[in-house]
TISEPA-281518 format. One record per residue (C-alpha): residue number from 0; chain; x, y, z. Coordinates in Angstrom, 3 decimals, padded with zeros to 6 digits. Layout:
BEGIN
+-----+--------+----------+----------+----------+
| num | chaine |        x |        y |        z |
+-----+--------+----------+----------+----------+
| NUM |      A |        X |        Y |        Z |
...
+-----+--------+----------+----------+----------+
// end
This chain:
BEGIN
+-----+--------+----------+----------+----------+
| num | chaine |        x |        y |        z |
+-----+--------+----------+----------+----------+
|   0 |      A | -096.073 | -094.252 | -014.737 |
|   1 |      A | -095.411 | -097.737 | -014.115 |
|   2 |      A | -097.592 | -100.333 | -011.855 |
|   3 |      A | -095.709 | -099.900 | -008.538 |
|   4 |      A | -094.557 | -103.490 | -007.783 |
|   5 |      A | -094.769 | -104.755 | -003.677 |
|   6 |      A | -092.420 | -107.650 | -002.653 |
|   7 |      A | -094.392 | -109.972 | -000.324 |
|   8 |      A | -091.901 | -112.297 |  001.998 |
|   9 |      A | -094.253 | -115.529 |  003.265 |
|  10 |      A | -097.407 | -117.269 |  001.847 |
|  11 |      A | -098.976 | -117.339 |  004.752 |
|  12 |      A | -102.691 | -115.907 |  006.045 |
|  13 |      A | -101.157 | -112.264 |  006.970 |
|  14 |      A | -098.706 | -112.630 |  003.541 |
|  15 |      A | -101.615 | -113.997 |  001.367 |
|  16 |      A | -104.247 | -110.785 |  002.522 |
|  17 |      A | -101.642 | -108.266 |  001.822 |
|  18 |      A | -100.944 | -109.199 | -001.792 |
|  19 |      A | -104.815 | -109.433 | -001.982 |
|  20 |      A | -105.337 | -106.673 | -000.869 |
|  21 |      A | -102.267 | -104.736 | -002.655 |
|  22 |      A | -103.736 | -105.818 | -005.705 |
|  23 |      A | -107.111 | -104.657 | -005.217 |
|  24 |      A | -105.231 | -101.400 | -004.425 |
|  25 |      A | -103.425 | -101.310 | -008.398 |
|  26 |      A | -100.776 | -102.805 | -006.821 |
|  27 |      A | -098.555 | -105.681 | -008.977 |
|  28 |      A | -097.646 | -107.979 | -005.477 |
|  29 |      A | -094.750 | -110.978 | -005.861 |
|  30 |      A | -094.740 | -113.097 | -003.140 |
|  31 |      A | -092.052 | -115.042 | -001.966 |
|  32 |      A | -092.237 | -118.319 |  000.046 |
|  33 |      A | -089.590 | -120.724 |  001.327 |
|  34 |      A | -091.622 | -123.857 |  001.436 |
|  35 |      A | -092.358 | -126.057 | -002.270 |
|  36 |      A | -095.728 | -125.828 | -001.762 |
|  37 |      A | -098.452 | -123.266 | -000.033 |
|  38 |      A | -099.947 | -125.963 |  003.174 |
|  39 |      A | -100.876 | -125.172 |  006.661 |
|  40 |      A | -100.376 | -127.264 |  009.570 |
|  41 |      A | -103.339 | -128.814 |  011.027 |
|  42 |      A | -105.152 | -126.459 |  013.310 |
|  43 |      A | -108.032 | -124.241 |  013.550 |
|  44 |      A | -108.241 | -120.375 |  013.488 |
|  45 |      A | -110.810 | -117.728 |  015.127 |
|  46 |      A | -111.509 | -114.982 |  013.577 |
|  47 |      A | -113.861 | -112.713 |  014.998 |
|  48 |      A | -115.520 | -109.483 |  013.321 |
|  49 |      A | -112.812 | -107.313 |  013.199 |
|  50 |      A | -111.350 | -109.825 |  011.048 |
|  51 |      A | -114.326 | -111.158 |  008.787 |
|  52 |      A | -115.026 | -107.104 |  007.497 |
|  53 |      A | -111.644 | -107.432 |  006.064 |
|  54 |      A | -112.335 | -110.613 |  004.190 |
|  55 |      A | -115.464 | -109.222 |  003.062 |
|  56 |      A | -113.476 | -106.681 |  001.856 |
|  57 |      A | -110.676 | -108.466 |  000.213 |
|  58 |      A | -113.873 | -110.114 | -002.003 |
|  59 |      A | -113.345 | -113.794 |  000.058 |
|  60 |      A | -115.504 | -114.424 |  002.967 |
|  61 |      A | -117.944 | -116.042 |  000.340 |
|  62 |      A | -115.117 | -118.409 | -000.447 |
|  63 |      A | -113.918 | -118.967 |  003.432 |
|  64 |      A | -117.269 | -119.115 |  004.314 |
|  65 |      A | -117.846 | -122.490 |  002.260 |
|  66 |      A | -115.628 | -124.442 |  004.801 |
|  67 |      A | -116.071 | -122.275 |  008.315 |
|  68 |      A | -118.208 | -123.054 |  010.927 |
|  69 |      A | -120.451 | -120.054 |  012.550 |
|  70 |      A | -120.489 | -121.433 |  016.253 |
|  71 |      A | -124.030 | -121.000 |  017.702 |
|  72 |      A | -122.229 | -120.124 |  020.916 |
|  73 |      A | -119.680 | -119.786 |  022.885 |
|  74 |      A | -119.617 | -121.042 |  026.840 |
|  75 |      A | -116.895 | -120.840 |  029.657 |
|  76 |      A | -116.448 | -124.335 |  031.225 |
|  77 |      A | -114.549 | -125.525 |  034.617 |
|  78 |      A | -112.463 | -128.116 |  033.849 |
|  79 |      A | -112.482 | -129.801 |  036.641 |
|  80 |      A | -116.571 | -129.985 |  037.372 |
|  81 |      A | -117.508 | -129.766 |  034.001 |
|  82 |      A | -120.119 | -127.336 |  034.624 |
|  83 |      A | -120.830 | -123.910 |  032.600 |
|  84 |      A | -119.255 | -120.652 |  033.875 |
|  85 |      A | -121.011 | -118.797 |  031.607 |
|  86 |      A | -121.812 | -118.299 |  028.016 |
|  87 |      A | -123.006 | -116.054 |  025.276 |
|  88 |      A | -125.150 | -116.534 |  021.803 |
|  89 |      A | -123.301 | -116.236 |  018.975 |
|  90 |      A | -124.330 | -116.187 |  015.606 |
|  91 |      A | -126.652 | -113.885 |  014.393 |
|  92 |      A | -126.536 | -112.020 |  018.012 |
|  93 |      A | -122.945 | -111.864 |  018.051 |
|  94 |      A | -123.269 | -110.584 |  013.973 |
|  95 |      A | -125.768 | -108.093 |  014.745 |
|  96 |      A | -123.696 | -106.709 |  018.059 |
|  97 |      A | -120.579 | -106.516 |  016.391 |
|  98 |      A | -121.346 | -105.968 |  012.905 |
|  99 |      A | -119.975 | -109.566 |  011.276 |
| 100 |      A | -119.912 | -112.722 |  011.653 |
| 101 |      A | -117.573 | -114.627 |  014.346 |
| 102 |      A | -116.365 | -117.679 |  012.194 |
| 103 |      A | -114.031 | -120.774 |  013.022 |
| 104 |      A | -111.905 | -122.917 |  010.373 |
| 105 |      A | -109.374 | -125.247 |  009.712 |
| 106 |      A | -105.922 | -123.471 |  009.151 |
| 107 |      A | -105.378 | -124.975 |  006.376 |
| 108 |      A | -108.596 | -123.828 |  004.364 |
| 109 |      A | -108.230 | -120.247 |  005.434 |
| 110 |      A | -104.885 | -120.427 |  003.803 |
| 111 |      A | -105.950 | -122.464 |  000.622 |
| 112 |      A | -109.283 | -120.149 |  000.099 |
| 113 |      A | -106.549 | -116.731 | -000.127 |
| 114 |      A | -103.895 | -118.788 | -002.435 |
| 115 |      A | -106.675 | -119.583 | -004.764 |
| 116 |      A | -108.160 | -116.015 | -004.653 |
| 117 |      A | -104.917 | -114.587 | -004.836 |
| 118 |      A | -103.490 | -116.967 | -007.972 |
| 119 |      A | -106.752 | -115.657 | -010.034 |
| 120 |      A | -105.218 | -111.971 | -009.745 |
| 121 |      A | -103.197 | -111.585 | -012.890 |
| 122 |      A | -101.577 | -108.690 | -010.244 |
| 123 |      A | -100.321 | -111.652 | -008.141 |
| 124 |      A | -096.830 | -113.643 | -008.679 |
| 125 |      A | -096.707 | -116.310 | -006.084 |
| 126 |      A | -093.064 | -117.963 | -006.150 |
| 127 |      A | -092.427 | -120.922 | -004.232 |
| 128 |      A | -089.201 | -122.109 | -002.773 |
| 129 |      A | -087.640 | -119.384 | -002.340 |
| 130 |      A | -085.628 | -118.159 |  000.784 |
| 131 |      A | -085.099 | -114.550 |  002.104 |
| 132 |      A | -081.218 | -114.116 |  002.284 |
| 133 |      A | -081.008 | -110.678 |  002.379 |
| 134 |      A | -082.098 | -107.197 |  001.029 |
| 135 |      A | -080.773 | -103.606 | -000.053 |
| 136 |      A | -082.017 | -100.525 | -000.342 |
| 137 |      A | -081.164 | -097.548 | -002.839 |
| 138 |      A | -082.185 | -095.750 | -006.023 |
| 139 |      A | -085.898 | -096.022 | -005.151 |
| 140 |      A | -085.589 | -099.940 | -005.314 |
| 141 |      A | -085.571 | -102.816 | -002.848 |
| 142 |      A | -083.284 | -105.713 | -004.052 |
| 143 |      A | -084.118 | -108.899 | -001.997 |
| 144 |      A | -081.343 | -111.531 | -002.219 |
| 145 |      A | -082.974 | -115.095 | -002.521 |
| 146 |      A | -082.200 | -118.808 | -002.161 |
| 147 |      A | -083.860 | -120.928 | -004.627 |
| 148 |      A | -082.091 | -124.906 | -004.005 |
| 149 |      A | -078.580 | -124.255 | -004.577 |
| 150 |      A | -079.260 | -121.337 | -006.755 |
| 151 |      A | -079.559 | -117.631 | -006.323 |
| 152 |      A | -081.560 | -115.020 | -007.602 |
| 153 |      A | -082.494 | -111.505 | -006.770 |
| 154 |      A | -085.806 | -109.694 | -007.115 |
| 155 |      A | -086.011 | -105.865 | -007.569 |
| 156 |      A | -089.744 | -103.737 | -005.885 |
| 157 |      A | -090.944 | -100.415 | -005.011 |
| 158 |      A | -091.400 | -102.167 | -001.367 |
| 159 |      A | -091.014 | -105.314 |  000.848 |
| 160 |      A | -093.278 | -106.480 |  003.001 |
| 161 |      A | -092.054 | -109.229 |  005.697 |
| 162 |      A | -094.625 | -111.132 |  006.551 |
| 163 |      A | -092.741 | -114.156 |  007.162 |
| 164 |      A | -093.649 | -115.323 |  010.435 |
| 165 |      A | -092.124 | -115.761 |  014.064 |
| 166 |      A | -088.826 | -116.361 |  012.752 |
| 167 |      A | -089.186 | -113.421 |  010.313 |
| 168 |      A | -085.488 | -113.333 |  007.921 |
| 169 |      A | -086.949 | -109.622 |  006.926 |
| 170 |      A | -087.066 | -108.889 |  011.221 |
| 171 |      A | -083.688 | -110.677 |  011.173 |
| 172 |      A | -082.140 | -107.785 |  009.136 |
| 173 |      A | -083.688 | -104.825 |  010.158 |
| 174 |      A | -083.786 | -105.741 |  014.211 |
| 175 |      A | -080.876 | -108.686 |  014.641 |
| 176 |      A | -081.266 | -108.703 |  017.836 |
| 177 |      A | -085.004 | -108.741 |  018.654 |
| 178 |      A | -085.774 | -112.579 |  019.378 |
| 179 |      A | -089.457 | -114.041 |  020.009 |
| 180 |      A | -089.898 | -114.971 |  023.660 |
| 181 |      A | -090.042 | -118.124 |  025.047 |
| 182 |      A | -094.127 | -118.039 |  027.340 |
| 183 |      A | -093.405 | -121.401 |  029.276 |
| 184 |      A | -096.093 | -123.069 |  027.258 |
| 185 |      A | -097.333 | -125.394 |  024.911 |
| 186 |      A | -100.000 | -125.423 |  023.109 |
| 187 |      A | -101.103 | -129.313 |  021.843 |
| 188 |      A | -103.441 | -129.544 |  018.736 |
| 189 |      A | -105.386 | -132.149 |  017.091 |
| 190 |      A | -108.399 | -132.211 |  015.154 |
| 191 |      A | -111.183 | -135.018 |  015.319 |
| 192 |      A | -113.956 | -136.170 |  013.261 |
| 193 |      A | -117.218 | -135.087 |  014.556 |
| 194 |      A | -118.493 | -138.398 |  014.745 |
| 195 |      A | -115.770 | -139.808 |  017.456 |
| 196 |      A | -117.904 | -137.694 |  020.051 |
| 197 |      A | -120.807 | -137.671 |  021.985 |
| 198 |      A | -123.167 | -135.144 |  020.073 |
| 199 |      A | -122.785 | -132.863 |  023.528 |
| 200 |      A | -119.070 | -131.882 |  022.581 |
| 201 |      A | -119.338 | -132.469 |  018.627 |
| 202 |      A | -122.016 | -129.223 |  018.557 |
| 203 |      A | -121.183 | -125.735 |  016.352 |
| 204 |      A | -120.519 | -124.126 |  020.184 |
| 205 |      A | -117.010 | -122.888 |  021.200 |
| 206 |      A | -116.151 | -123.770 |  024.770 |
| 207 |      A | -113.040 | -122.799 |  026.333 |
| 208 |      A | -111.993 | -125.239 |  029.690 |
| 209 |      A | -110.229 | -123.703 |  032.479 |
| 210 |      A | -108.411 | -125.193 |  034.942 |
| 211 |      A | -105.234 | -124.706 |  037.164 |
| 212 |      A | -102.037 | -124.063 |  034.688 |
| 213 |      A | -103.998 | -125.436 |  031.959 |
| 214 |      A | -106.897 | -124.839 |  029.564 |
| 215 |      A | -108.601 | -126.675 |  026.972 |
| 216 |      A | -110.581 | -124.997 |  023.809 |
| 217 |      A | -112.486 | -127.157 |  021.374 |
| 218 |      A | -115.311 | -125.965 |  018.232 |
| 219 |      A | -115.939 | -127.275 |  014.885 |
| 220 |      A | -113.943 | -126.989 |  011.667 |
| 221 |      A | -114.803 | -128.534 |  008.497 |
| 222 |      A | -118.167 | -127.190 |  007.826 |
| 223 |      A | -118.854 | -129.090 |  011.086 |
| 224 |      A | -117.138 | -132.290 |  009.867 |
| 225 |      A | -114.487 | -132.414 |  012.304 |
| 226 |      A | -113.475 | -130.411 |  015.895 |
| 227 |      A | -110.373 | -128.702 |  016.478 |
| 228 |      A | -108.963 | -129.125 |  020.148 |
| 229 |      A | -106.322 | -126.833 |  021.915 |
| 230 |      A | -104.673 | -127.933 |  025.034 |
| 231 |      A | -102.399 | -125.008 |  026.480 |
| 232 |      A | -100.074 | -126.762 |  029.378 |
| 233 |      A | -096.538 | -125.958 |  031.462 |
| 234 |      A | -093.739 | -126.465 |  029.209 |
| 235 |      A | -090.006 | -125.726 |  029.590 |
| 236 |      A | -088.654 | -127.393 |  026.085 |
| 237 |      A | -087.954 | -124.077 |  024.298 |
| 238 |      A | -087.918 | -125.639 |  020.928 |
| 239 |      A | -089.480 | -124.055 |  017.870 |
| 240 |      A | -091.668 | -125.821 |  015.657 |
| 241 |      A | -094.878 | -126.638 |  013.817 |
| 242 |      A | -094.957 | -130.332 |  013.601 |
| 243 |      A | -093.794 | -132.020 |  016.468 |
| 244 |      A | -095.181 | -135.036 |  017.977 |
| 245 |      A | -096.980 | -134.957 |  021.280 |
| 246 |      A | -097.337 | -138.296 |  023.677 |
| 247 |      A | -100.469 | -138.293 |  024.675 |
| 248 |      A | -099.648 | -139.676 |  027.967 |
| 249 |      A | -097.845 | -136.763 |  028.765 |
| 250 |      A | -100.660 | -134.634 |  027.751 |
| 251 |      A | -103.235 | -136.293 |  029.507 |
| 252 |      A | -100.640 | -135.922 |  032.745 |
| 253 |      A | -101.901 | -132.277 |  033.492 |
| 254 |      A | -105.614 | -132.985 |  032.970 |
| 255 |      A | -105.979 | -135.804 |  035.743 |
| 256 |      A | -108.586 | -134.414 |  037.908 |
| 257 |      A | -110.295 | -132.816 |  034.458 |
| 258 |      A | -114.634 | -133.570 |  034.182 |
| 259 |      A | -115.541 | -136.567 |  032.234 |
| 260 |      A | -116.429 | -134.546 |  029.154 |
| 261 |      A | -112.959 | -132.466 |  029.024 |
| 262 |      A | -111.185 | -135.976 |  029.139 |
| 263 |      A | -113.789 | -137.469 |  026.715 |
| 264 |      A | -112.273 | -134.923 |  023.875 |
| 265 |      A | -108.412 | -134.935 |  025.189 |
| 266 |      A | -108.227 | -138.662 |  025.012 |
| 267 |      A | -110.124 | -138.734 |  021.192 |
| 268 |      A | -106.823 | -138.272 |  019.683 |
| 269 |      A | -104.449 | -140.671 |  018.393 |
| 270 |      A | -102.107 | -137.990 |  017.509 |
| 271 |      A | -101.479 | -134.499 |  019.197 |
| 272 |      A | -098.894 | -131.616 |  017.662 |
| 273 |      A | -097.352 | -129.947 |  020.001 |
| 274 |      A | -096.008 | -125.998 |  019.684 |
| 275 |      A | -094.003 | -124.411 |  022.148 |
| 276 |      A | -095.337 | -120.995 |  022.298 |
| 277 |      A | -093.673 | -117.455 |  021.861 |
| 278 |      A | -094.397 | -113.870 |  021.551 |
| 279 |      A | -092.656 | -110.861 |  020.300 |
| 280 |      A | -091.988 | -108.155 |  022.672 |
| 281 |      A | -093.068 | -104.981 |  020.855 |
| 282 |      A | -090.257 | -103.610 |  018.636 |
| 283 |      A | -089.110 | -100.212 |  018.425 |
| 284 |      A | -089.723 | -099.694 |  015.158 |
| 285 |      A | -091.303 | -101.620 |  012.147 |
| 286 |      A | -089.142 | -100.974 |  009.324 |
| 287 |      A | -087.310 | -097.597 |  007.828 |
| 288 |      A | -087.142 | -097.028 |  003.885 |
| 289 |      A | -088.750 | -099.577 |  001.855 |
| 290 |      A | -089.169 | -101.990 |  004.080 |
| 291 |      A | -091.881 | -103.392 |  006.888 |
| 292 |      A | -093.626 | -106.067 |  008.586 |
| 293 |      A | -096.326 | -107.531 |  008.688 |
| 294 |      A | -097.949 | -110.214 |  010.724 |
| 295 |      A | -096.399 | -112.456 |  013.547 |
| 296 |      A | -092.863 | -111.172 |  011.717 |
| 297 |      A | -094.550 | -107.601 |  013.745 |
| 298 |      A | -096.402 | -108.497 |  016.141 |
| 299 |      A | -096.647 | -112.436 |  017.833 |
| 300 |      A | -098.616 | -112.385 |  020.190 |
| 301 |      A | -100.294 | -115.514 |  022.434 |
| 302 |      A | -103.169 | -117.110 |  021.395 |
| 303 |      A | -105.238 | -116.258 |  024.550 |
| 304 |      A | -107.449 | -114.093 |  022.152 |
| 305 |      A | -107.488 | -115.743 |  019.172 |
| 306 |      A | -106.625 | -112.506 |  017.415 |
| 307 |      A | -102.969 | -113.530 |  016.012 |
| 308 |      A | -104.326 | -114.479 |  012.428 |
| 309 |      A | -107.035 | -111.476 |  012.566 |
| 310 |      A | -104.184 | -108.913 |  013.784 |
| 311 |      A | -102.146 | -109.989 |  010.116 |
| 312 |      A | -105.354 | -109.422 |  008.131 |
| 313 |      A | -105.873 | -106.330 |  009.401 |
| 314 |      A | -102.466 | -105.352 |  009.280 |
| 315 |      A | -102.940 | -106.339 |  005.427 |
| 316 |      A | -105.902 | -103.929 |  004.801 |
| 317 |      A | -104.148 | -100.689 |  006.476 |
| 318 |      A | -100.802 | -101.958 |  004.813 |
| 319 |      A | -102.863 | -101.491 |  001.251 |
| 320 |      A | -104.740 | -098.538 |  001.814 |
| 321 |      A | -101.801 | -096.671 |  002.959 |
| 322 |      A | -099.829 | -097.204 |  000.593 |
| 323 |      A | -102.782 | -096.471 | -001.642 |
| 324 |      A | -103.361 | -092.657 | -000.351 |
| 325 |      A | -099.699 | -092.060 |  000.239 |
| 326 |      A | -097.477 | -089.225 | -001.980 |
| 327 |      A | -094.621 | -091.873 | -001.862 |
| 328 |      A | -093.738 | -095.734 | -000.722 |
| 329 |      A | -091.628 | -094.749 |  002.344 |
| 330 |      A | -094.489 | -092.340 |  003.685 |
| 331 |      A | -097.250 | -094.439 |  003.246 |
| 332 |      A | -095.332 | -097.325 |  004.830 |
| 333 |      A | -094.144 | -095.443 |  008.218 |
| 334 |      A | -098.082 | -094.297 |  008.124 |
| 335 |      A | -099.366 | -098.133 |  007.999 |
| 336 |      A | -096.612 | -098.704 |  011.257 |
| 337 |      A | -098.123 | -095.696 |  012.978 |
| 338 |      A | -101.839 | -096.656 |  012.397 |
| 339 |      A | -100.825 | -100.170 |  013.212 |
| 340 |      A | -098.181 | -100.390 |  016.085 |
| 341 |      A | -099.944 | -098.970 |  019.142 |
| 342 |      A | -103.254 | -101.155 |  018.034 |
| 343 |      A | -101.499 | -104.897 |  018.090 |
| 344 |      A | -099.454 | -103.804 |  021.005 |
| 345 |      A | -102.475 | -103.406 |  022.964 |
| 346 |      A | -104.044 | -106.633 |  021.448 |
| 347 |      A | -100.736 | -108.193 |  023.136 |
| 348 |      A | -101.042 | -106.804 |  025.887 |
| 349 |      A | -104.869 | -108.015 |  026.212 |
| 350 |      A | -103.199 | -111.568 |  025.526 |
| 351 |      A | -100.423 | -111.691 |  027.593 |
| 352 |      A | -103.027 | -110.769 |  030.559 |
| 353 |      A | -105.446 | -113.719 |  029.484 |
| 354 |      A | -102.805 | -115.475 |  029.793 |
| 355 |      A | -102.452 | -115.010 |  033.664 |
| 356 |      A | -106.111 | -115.293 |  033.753 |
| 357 |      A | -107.102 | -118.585 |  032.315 |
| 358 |      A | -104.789 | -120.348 |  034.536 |
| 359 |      A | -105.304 | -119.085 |  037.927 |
| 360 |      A | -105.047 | -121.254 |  040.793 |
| 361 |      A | -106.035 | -121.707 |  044.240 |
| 362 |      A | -108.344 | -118.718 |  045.936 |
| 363 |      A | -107.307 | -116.527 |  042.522 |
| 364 |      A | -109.350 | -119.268 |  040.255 |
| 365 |      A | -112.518 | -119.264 |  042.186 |
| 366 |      A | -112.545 | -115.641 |  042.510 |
| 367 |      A | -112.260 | -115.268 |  038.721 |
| 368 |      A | -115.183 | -117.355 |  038.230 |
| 369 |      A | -117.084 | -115.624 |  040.448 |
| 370 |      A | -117.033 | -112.675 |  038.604 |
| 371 |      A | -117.611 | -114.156 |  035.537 |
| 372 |      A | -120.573 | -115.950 |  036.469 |
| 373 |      A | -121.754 | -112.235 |  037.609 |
| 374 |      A | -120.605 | -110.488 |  034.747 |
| 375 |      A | -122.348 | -113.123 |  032.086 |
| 376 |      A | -120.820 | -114.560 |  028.804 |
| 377 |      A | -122.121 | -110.987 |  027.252 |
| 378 |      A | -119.958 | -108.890 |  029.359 |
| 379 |      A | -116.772 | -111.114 |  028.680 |
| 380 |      A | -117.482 | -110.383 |  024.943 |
| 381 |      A | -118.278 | -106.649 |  025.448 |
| 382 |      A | -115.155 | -106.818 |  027.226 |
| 383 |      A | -113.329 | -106.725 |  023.794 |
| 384 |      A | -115.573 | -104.413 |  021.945 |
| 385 |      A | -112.559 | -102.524 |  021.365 |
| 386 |      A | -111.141 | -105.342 |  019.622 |
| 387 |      A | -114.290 | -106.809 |  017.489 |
| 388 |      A | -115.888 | -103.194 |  016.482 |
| 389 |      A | -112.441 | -102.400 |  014.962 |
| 390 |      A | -112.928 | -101.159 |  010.739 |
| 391 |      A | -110.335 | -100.233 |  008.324 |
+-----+--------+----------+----------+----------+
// end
């Protein structure tokens, strides 16, 4: 019998774990990816335990590790004072409670640590430049229909596997009309060198800044070299897109009566990127036949939990070892959506509600701190044992 051969749509962190792991599974994986080149915007990624075990398991923490930070902590701040809500150890206490290590890294290295693992798999085809057009089903066979410049070509699997983002062209054929939606949000991103700030704020600690309609999260990237900032804000311009340009005057408009130390890091930046931020309401369905999802093309969700890239790895895992165990591609595929689908609707749910939570105003905002002060930085975290404790 022939190597079964899995068609991978997008490069990406959720794209680049599933061919890793479909070829640790005896799959042969081709991946497909519209842009020339495999390169991730500049921003940072959390990924917690749940998502670590996988990496361990997909043989590249080692590799990720190299250029991650392992914060020493993580603290709750008030914007507007400054002071500490509350906080929580992390490192080796959050390791040995959860069972793996809570990392943070730059986007961009995550992504560049999988390409290079996954272009050492002879099982691996990674094509570049190529655009989903379209797909078919029959005989056993998935043909998907590809732009390549002005050229076309088609390429014939057992399977395909969207993982090609918000703005999934798999999702496109299979639901037409389920569209991400719009949260009212932006989120602004930068990252900094270290060195630009006080050694208070350029420490391996997470810290998360709430305030009224806004929050702020900064922590190091870089093996330390450099800090990645978040600013979440109000934003009506429903316009999709990675790369564009923030004012910082217009940032800095909804921090005004921000503590000296949240200001310190939002005014660091010359340059801020600024996404306006969607979701995907759960869909009825994943996929039928050959076909799936994968990823935010499944599953967007807000970044309130920092669990959107961790959500595609896992997805990547249970995506291989079904289709490992199963008699036939269409079972094992429906069993992945089954095992998956009521798990990263939940993890939505969770961040749709953080959402609310963080930016709480008035009466609400103090009463929220309140308890969190009671409940300590341990609690918050135990909060989400559901979410960290989480194995394949």
């Amino acid at each position: 019998m022939s190597q079964r051969h899995i068609l991978v749509a997008g490069a990406g962190i959720g794209g680049l774990a599933a061919a890793l792991a479909l070829a640790h599974a005896g799959f042969r994986v081709s991946v497909t990816e519209r842009a020339g080149a495999i390169e991730e915007v500049g921003a940072g990624v959390q990924l917690a335990a749940n998502a670590t075990r996988c990496l361990v398991a997909l043989g590249v923490y080692e590799r990720v590790r190299d250029m991650a930070v392992e914060p020493a902590g993580f603290a709750v701040m008030d914007g507007r004072n400054g002071r500490v809500i509350t906080r929580a150890p992390m490192g080796a206490a959050a390791q040995a409670r959860f069972g793996g290590p809570f990392i943070v890294i730059h986007r961009a290295d995550l992504q560049a640590a999988l390409a290079a693992a996954a272009r050492e798999m002879p099982a691996i085809d990674i094509r570049l430049g190529r655009t989903v057009r379209g797909f078919t089903q029959a005989a056993g066979q998935v043909s998907v229909q590809l732009a390549r410049g002005e050229g076309r070509e088609t390429l014939e699997g057992d399977a395909l596997v969207g993982a090609d983002g918000l703005r999934s062209a798999v999702r496109g054929v299979l639901h037409p009309n389920a569209r991400p939606s719009f949260r009212h949000r932006a989120a602004w991103r930068a990252t900094v060198p270290a060195s630009a700030l006080p050694a208070r704020l350029a420490d391996p600690v997470t810290r998360l800044w709430l305030g009224p309609g806004a929050h702020l999260v900064s922590y190091p990237v870089k093996a330390g070299a450099a800090i990645n900032l978040v600013a979440v804000t109000p934003d009506e311009r429903e316009v999709h897109g990675w790369n564009l340009e923030g004012l910082p005057g217009e940032l800095l408009a909804h921090y005004r009566d921000w503590s000296a130390d949240a200001l310190a890091l939002l005014k660091t930046p010359e340059h801020w990127l600024r996404w306006a931020l969607f979701d995907l309401d759960p869909l009825p369905a994943w996929g039928t036949g050959r076909v799936t999802l994968l990823g935010d093309a499944a599953h967007a969700m807000p970044p309130f939990l920092a669990q959107g890239a961790a959500q595609a790895i896992e997805d990547a895992v249970v995506l291989a070892n079904t289709l490992k165990e199963a008699s036939d591609i269409p079972a094992g595929l429906r069993r992945y959506e089954a095992l998956r689908q009521p798990r990263t609707a939940r993890v939505q749910r969770a961040a749709r509600a953080m959402d609310r939570l963080y930016h709480l105003a008035g009466p609400a905002r103090i009463a929220r701190d309140l308890v969190m002060r009671a409940r300590s930085g341990d609690a918050v975290l135990e909060r989400y044992r559901w979410i960290y404790d989480w194995r394949a």
